[in-house]
N, C-alpha and C positions, 0 to 999 in steps of 0.2 A: 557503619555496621547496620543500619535500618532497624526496625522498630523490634528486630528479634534478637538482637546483641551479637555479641561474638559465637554464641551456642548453637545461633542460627532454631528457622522452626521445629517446632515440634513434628512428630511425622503425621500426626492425625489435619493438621493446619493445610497440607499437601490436597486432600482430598473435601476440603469444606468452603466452602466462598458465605460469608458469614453477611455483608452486604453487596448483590448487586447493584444494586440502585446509586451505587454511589459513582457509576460507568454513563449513569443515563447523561449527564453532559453531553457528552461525545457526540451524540445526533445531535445537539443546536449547533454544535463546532463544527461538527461538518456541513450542514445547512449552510453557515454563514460561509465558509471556506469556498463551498462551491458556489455560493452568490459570486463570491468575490472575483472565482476566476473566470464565471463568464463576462464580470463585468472587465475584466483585465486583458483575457486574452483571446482572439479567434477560433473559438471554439464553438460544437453542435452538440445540445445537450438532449442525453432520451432519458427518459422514464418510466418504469413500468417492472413488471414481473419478467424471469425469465430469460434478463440480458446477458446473467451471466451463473450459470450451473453451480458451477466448482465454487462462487460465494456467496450463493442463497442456498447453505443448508441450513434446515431448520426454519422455524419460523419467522416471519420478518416482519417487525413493525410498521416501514412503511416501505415504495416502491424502490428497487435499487436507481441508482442514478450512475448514466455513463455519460463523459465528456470527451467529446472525439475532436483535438486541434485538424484545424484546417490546413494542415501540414502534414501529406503522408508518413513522412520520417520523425513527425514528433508522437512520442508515445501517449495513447489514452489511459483515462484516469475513470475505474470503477467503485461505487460505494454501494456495499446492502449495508443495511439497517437490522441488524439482528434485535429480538425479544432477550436476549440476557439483561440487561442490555450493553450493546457495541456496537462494533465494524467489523467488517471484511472489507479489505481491499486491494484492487490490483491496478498494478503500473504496468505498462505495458501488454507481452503477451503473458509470461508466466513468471512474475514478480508477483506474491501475493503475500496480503500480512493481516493483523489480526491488531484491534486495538479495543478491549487490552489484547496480549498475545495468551493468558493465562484466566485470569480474575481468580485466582483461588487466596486464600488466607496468607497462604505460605510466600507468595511471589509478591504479595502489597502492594500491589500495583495502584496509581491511582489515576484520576481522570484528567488533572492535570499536569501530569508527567506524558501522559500517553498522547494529549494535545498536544505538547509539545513534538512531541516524537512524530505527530500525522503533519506537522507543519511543516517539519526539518523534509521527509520524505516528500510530500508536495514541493516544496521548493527546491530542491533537488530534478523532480523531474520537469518542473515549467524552465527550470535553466539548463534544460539537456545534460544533465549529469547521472545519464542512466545506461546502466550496461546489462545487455541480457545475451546468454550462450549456451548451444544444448549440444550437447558431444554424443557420439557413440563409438567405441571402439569398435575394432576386428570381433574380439572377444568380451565379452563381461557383459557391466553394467552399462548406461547410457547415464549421465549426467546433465544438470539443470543449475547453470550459475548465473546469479545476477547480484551485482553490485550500484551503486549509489552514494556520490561524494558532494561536498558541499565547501565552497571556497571559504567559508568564514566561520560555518557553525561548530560547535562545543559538544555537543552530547554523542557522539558519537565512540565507538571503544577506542580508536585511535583518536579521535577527535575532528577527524574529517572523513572516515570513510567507513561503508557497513558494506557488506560481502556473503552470502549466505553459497552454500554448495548443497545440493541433494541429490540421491540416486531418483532416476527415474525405469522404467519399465522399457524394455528393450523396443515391443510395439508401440509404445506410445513415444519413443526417441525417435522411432523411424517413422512413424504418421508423420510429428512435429518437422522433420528435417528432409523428408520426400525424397530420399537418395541420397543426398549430402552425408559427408562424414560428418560436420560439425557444419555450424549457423554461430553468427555471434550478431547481437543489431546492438548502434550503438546510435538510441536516440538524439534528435536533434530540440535545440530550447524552441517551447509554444510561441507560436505567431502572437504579436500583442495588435489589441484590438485598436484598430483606427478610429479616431476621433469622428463624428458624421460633424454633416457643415454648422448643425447647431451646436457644435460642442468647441469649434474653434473659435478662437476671439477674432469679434471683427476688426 
């Protein structure tokens, strides 16, 4: 039932974030996280301002960081650094998530539940279990699905698998898809980084 019982929050809890600072974790996690995968995997890392629009709004404490595997078909991995303090971040082309997803009172979010939650989605996508697809019908709306499963992990609502759907904007479905009815990419797992000759036993 979490910390607001069966009654659930109050409505004024909805609109109040009572401590951020208790998010600021989250940049050393991802720091070290991104240490980790360049040490792990074939990858080319940039940084700086401006790599990525749609998750540098707002202020940002420090440069975002992007990781491009040296594997056309394996999906990049982007981090800004927000002043709340958080994340934005995106897998692939248009997979994008927020950690926390909220910070308000009402949603209790905390820093290490949401570590967990960037760990589970990291590892998901270094072992290519990342599905992204943007549809647009005859008529209507254009649509933006991506999903992400993991062979062994727990926190997930089914327990292995998370799935998001969103409308998107009929011009920006038909930029994304250049003529195509639908696009679906179904990335491949990061190339792991080879040993150089000082790293192999003689």
């Amino acid at each position: 039932m979490g910390r607001w019982g069966k009654e659930g929050p109050p409505p004024e809890a909805y609109s109040r974030v009572t401590d951020p600072e208790r998010f600021r974790p989250l940049h050393n996690v991802a720091l070290r996280l991104l240490e980790q995968l360049e040490a792990s995997f074939n990858v080319e890392r940039f940084e700086g301002y401006g790599l990525d629009n749609e998750l540098e709004v707002g202020d940002l404490e420090r440069p975002t960081v992007r990781l491009v595997p040296r594997e056309q078909k394996a999906a990049p991995l982007a981090i800004a650094f927000t002043t709340f303090p958080g994340l934005r971040v995106r897998v692939g082309r248009w997979l994008t998530d927020g950690f926390p997803q909220c910070g308000c009172d009402a949603c209790d979010e905390t820093a290490d539940d949401e570590a967990i939650r960037l760990g589970s989605l990291v590892d998901a996508l270094t072992a290519g279990c990342v599905r992204e697809g943007v549809s647009l019908p005859p008529a209507g709306t254009g649509w933006q699905e991506s999903e992400y499963w993991l062979e062994s992990e727990y926190w997930l609502p089914d327990g292995r698998r998370y799935s998001s759907r969103s409308s998107v904007d009929q011009a920006v479905a038909r930029e994304l898809l250049i003529g195509r009815e639908n696009s679906s990419l179904e990335w491949l797992p990061w190339p792991p980084r080879q040993p150089t000759s000082e790293q192999v036993p003689g």
